[in-house]
C-alpha positions as MATLAB code, in Angstrom:
seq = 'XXXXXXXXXXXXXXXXXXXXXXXXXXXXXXXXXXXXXXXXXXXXXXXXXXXXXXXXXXXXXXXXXXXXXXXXXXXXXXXXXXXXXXXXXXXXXXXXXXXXXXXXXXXXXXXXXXXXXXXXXXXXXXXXXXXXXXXXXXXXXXXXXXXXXXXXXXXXXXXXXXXXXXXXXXXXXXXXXXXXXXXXXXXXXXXXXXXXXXXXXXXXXXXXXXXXXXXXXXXXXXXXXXXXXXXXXXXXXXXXXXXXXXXXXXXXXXXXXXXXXXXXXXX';
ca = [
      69.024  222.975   97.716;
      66.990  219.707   96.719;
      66.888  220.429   93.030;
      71.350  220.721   93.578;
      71.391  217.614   95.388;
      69.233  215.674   92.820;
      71.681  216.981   89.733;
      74.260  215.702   91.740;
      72.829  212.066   92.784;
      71.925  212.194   88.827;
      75.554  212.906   88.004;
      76.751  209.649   90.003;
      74.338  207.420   87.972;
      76.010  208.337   84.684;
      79.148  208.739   84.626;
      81.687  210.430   82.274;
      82.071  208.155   79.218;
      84.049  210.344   76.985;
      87.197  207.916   77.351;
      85.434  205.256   75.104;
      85.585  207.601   71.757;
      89.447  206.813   71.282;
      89.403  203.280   72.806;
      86.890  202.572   70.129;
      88.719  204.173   67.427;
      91.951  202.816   68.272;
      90.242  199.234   68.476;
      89.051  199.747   64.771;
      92.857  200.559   63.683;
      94.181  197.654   65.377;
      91.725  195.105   63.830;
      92.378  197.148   60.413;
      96.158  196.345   60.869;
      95.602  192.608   61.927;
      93.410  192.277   59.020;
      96.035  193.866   56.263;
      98.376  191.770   57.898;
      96.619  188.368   57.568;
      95.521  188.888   53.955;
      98.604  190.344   52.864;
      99.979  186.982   52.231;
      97.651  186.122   49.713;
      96.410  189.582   48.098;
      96.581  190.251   44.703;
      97.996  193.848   44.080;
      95.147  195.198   42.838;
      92.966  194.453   45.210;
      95.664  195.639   47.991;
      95.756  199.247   46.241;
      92.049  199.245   46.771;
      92.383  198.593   50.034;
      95.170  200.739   50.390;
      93.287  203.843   48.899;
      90.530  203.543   51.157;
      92.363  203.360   54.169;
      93.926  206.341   52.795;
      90.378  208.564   52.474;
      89.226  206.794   55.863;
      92.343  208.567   57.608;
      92.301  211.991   55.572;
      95.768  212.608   55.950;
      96.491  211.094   52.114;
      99.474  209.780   53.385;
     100.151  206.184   55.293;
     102.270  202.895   55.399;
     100.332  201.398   52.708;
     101.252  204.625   49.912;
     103.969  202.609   48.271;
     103.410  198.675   49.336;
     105.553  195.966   48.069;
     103.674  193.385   47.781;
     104.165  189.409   47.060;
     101.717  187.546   45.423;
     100.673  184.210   46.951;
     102.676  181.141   45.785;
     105.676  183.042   44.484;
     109.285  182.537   45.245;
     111.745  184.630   43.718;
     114.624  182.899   43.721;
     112.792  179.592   42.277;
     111.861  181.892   39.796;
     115.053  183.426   38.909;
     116.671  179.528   39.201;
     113.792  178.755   36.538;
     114.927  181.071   34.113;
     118.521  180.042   34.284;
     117.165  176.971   33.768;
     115.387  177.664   30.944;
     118.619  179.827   29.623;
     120.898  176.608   29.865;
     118.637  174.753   28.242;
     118.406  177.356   25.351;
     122.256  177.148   25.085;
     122.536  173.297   24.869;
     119.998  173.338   21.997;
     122.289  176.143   20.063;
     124.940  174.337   21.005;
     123.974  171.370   19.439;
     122.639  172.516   16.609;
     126.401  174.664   16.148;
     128.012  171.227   16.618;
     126.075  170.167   13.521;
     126.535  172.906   11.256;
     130.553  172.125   11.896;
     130.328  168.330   11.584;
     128.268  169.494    7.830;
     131.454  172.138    6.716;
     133.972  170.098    8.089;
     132.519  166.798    6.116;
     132.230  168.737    2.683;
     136.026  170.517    3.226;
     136.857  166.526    3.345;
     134.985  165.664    0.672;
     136.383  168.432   -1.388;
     139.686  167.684   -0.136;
     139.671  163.619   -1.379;
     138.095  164.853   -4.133;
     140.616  166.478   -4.980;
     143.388  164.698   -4.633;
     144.634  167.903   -1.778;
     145.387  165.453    1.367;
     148.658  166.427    1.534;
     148.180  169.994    1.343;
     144.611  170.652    3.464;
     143.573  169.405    6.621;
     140.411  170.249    8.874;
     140.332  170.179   12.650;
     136.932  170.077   15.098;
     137.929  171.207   18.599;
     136.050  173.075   21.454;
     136.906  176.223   19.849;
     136.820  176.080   16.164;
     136.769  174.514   12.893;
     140.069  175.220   11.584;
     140.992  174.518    7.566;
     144.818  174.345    7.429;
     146.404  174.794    3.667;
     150.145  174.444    3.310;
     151.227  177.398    1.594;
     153.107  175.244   -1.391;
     149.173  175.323   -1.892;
     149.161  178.411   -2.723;
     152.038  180.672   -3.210;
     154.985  180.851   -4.792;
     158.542  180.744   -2.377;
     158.403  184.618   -0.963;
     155.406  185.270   -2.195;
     152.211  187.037   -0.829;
     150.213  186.556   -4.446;
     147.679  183.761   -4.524;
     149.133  181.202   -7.771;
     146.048  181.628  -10.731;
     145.755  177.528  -10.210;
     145.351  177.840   -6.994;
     141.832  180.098   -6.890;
     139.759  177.244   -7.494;
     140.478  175.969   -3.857;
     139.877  179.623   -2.559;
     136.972  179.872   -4.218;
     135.596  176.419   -3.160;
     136.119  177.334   -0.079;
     134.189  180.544   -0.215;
     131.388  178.728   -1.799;
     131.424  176.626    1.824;
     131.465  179.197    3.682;
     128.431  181.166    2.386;
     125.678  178.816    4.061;
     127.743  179.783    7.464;
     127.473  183.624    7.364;
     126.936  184.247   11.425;
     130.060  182.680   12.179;
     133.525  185.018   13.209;
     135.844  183.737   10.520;
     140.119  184.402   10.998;
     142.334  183.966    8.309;
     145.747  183.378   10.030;
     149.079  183.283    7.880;
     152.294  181.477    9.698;
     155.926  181.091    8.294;
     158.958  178.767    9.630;
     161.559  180.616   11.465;
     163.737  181.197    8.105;
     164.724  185.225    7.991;
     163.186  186.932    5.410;
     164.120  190.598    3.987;
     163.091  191.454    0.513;
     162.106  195.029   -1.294;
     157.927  193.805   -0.418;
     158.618  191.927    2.657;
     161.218  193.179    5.603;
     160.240  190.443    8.106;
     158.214  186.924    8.559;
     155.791  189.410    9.942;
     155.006  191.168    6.795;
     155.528  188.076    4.706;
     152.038  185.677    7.235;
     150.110  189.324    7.236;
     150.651  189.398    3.695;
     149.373  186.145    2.660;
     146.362  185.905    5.632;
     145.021  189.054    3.983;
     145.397  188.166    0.009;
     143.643  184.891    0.282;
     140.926  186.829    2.362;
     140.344  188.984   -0.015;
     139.883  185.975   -2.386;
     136.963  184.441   -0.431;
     135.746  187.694    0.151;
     135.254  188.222   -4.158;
     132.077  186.125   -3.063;
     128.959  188.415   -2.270;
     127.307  186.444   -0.157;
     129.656  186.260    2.616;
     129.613  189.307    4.822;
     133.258  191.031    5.575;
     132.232  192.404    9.073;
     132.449  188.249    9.978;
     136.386  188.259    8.681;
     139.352  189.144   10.434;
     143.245  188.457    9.284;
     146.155  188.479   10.851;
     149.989  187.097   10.442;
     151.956  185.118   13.276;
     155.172  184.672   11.456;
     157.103  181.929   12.509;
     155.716  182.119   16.324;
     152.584  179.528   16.286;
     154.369  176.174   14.612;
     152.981  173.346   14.755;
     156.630  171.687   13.838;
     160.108  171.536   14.520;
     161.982  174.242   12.392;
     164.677  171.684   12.247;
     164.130  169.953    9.199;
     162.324  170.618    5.835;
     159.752  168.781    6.616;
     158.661  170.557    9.900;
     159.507  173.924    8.471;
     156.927  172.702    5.534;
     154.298  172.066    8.117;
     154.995  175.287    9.711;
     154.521  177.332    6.331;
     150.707  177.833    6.145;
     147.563  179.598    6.193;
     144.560  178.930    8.578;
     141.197  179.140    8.170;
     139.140  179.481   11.550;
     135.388  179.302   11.822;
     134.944  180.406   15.531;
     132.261  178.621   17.768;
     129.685  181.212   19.062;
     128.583  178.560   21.891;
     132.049  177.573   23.683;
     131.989  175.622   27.187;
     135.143  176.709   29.182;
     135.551  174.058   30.911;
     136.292  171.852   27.720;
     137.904  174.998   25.628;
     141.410  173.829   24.758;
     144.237  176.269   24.437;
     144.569  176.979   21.129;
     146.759  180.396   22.104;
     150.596  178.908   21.285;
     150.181  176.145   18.686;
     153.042  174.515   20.621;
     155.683  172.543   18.017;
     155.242  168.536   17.947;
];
């Protein structure tokens, strides 16, 4: 009966600690999680995927909230970043642009040139826009009335041309032919159409005799009489209207200075 009573009194002096296993253990996650979550603002990722796996093998369950983290480094904003590289990207296309402005200014200058030269002022012109570099050549200049075939005397110029062009290969180049609003309807030509396709494509295939100039850059086409640039009224603005262009596309174009080029409206 004594020996009971003294396991019992014994008993009372210790009692049951059991309870502090978990509490400890849950303790240790908490200050884990406080931890991860003060350093995470400033953790490289390779150190966090250390720290990550560990946790892992600590827990043996090989799973947890830090399997797949995403993870920012310190100092880094991303939408400074992406505003820095559309930064950078304008700046890039100001500098092309610039240096595209100059390449024109140079062709434009030695069309001029050839053009004085020449004694052609009243048959070529050159225009600089926001679009293009556009060489204009009446098309007394170069055909015969109703004709699509480039005059022999009249090569020279096509070839000059051609010889310009080559040091401007990675430009889109259109050959455009126009007519005045006279009706046309011959055995070779049924319409203005046929008559500004015609001639676009036969002094193409003039500049394109020169092997340095790459054909995948050229395009033709034929507006008829529906782009003038002059009254069909009198001779003089149907003269005007009778032409072939010669386009040398800008690759770098700012839309809000672009000029519609898309009618040619009549002066």
């Amino acid at each position: 009966m004594s020996k009971k009573r003294r396991h019992e009194e014994h008993d009372d002096d210790h009692p049951n600690e059991s309870w502090l296993l978990p509490y400890s253990d849950l303790m240790t996650l908490l200050l884990a999680l406080f931890i991860v979550l003060y350093s995470m603002s400033s953790v490289d990722v390779k150190k966090f995927e250390e720290m990550s796996q560990a946790f892992k093998i600590t827990f043996n369950n090989g799973n947890g909230l830090l399997q797949n983290p995403s993870v920012v480094k310190a100092g880094e904003d991303p939408e400074k970043k992406k505003q820095d590289a559309d930064d950078q990207d304008k700046k890039n296309q100001q500098s092309l642009a610039k240096q595209e402005q100059e390449d024109l200014e140079k062709l434009k200058k030695q069309v001029d040139e050839y053009i004085k030269s020449h004694g052609l002022t009243s048959d070529l012109a050159t225009k600089l826009n926001q679009s293009q570099l556009m060489i204009t050549i009446s098309d007394k200049a170069l055909f015969a009335s109703g004709s699509a075939e480039v005059k022999p005397e009249s090569r020279s110029l096509a070839n000059a041309i051609s010889t310009m062009l080559q040091n401007y290969t990675d430009y889109e180049i259109v050959v455009s032919g126009h007519t005045d609003n006279q009706p046309i309807s011959t055995q070779a030509f049924k319409s203005n159409w046929d008559l500004s396709s015609s001639r676009a494509i036969r002094f193409m295939d003039i500049l394109l005799q020169n092997p340095k100039l790459k054909p995948e850059r050229f395009s033709a086409i034929g507006y008829g009489e529906y782009r003038p640039v002059d009254t069909n009224d009198t001779e003089a603005g149907r003269a005007k209207n009778r032409r072939v262009e010669v386009s040398i596309l800008r690759k770098y174009v700012d839309p809000d200075k672009t000029e519609d080029l898309s009618a040619n409206p009549a002066k």
